[in-house]
C-alpha positions in Angstrom: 1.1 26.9 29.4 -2.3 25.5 29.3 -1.7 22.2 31.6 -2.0 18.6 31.1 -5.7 18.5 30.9 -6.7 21.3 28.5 -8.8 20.0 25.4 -6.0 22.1 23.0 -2.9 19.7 25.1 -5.4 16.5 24.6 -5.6 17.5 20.9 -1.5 17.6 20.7 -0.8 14.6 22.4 -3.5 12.6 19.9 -1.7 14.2 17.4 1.6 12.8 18.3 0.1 9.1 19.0 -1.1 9.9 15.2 2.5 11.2 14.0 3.6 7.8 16.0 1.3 5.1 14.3 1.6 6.7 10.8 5.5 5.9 11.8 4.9 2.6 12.4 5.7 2.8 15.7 2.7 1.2 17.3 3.6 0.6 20.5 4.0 3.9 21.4 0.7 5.1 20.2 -1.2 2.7 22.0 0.3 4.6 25.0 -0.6 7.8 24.1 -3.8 6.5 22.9 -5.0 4.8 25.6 -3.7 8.0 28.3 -5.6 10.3 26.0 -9.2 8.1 26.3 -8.7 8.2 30.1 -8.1 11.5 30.0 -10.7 12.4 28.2 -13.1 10.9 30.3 -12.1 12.1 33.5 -11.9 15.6 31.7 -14.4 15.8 29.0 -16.9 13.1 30.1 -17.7 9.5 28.4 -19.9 11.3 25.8 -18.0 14.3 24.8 -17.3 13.8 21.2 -13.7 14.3 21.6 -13.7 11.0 24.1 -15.5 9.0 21.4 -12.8 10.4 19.0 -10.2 9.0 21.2 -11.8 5.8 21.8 -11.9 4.9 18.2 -8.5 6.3 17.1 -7.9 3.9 20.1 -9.6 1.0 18.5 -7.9 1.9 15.2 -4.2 1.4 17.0 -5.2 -1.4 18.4 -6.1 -3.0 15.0 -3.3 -1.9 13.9 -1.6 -3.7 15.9 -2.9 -6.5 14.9 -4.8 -6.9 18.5 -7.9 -7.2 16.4 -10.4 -8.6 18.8 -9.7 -5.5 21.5 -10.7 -3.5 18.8 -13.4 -4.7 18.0 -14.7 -4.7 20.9 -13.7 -0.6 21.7 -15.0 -0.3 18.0 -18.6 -1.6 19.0 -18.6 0.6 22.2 -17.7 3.5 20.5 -21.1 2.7 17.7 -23.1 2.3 20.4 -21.9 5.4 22.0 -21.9 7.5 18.8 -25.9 6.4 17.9 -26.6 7.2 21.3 -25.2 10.9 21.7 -24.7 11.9 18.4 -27.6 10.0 16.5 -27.6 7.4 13.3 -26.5 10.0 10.8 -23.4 12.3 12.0 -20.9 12.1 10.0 -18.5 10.5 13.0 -21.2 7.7 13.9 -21.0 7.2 9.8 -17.5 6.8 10.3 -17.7 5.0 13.4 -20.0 2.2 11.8 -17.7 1.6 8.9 -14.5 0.9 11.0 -16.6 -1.8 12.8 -17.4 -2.9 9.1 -13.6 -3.1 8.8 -12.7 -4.5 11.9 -15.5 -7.5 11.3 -13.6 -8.1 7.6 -10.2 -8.0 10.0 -12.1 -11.3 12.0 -13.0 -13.1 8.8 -16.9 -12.2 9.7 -16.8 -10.9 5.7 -21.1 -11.3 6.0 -21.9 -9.2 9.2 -18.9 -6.5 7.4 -20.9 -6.7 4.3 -24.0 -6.1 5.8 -22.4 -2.8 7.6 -21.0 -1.6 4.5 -24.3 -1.4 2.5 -25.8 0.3 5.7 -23.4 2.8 5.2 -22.7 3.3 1.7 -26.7 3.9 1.5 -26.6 6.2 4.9 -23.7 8.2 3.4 -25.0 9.2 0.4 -28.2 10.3 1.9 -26.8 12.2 4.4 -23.5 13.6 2.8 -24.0 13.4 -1.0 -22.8 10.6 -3.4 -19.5 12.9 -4.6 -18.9 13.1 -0.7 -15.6 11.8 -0.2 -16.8 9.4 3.3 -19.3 8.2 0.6 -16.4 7.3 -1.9 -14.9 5.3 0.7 -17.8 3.9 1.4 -18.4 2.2 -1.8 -14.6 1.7 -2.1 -14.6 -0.4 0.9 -18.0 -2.2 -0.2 -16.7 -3.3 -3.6 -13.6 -4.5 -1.3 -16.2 -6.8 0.6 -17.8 -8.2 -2.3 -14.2 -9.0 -3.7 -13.9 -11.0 -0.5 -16.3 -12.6 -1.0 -15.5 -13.9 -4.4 -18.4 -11.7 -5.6 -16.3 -9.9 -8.5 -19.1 -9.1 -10.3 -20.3 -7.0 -8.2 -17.4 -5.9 -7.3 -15.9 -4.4 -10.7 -18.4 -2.2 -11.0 -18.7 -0.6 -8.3 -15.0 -0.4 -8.3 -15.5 1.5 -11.3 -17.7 4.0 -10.3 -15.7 5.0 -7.3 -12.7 5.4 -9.5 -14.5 7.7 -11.8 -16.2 9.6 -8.9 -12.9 9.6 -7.8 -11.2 11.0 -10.7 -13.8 13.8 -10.9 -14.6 14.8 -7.8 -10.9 14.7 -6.3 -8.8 14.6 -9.2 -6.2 12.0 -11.0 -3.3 12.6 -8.4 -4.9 12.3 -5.6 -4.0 9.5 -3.2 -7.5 8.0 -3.4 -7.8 7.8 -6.9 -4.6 6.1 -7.2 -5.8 3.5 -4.7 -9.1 3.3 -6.8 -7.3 2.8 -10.1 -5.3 0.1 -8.4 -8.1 -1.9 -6.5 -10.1 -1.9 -10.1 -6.7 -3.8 -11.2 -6.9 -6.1 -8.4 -10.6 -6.9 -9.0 -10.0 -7.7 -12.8 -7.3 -9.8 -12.1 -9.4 -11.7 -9.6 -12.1 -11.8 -12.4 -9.7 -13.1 -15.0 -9.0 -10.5 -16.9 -5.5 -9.6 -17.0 -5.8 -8.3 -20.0 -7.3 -5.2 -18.7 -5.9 -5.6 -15.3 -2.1 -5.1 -16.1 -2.5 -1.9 -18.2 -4.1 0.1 -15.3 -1.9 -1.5 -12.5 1.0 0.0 -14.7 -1.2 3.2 -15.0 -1.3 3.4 -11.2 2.0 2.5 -10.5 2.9 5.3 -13.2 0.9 8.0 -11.2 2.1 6.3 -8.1 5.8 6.8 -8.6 5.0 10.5 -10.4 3.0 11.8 -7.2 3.7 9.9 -4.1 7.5 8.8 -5.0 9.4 5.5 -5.6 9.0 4.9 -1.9 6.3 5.4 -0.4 4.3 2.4 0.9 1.2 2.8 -2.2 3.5 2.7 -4.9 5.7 -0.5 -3.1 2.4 -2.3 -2.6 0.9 -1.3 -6.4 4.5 -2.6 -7.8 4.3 -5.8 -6.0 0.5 -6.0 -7.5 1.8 -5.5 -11.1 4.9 -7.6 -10.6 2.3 -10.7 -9.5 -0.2 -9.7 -12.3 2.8 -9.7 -15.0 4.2 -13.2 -14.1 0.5 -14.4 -14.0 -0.2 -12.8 -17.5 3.1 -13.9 -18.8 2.1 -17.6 -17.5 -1.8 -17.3 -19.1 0.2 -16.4 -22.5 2.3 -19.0 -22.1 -0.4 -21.9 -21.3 -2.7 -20.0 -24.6 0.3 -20.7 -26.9 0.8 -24.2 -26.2 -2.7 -24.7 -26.4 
C-alpha cells in the first residue's frame, strides 16, 4: 500500500530484523539490517535519525554475531555521526556512546570501555535524571566494567545502588531489577563473599522463575550462576571444616 521505500515500511522491516535477532536467528537480520541502512540512506539521507538508528541496530547484529570488529567499527561511525547531527547529549548519541563502550569490553579494550562508561553514566544523569532508566543502565554496565577489571570494590557498590534505584524506580519484577539483583550476586561472589552471594542469586532465580518463567534465557543463565556459586560455597565449607 505504501511502497517499499516509505519510512512506516522501513520501520516494519527493522522490526522484523528485530523479531529475527531476538529469535536467534542472526543471519537473517543481518540481511534485513543491512537492506534497511542502505535504504535509509538512499531514502532518508546519511543523517536522518532513522539511518543512524539503522546503522547501530546494524552494528548491534553484527556483534551479535560475534563479527565484533565490523561492529565496532559501524559502532564508531554511528558516534561520530550522532555528536555531529544530533549533538553530545541526545538521548540516542547517549545510547550510541555506550554500545561503543560495550563493543570495546567485547575486544578486551576493558580501559578505553571504562573510560566511555563513566562519560556516560556522568552525561546521563545530567541530562536524563539519575532514576532515568538509560542512566540505570548506565551504572549497571559501569559496575560490569569495574568487575572486569577485578575492581570489585568498586563494583559492589555501585551494583547496589542500581539494584535499589532499580527496585524503586521500576519495581521488583521487572526484568532489570532481576538482572540487577543477580549481577550484585555475581559481584559478591567475585569478592568472596558467598555468603551473601548465594542468598540473593536464589532470590533472583526465585523472582526469575515467578515472572519470566522456568525457561526463559534470564532465569537459565541466573540458575547456572547459583548452581556454580553452590558448588563453590559447598567447597569453601568444606575446606573451613577441615581447617
Amino acid at each position: 500500500m505504501l511502497g517499499p521505500d516509505h519510512p512506516n515500511t522501513l520501520s516494519s522491516r527493522n522490526n522484523l530484523a528485530g523479531a529475527y535477532q531476538a529469535e536467534g536467528d542472526v543471519v537473517r537480520a543481518l540481511a534485513l539490517y543491512e537492506q534497511i541502512l542502505a535504504d535509509s540512506i538512499r531514502v532518508l539521507g546519511a543523517d536522518h535519525p532513522g539511518t543512524l538508528t539503522s546503522q547501530n541496530n546494524l552494528a548491534f547484529a553484527y556483534e551479535s554475531a560475534g563479527d565484533v570488529e565490523r561492529a565496532l567499527v559501524l559502532y564508531e561511525q554511528v558516534l561520530a555521526d550522532c555528536d555531529r547531527v544530533l549533538g553530545a547529549d541526545s538521548p540516542q548519541t547517549l545510547k550510541c556512546r555506550n554500545n561503543l563502550a560495550g563493543a570495546y569490553m567485547w575486544t578486551g579494550d576493558v580501559g578505553r570501555a571504562l573510560e566511555l562508561y563513566e562519560q556516560v553514566l556522568t552525561d546521563c544523569a545530567r541530562v536524563l535524571g539519575a532514576d532515568s532508566p538509560q542512566t540505570l543502565m548506565s551504572r549497571n554496565n559501569l559496575a560490569g566494567a569495574y568487575l572486569a577489571m577485578g575492581d570489585v570494590g568498586r563494583a559492589i557498590p555501585l551494583y547496589e545502588e542500581t539494584l535499589a534505584a532499580r527496585l524503586r524506580v521500576l519495581g521488583a519484577d521487572h526484568p532489570d531489577t532481576l538482572l540487577s539483583r543477580n549481577n550484585l550476586a555475581g559481584a559478591c561472589e567475585a569478592a568472596g563473599d558467598l555468603g551473601r552471594a548465594v542468598p540473593l542469586c536464589e532470590q533472583a532465580l526465585s523472582d526469575c522463575v515467578r515472572v519470566l518463567g522456568t525457561e526463559h534465557s534470564t532465569t537459565v543463565v541466573v540458575r547456572q550462576n547459583l548452581a556454580a556459586m553452590r558448588a563453590r560455597y559447598r567447597d569453601w565449607q568444606f575446606g573451613k571444616s577441615t581447617d
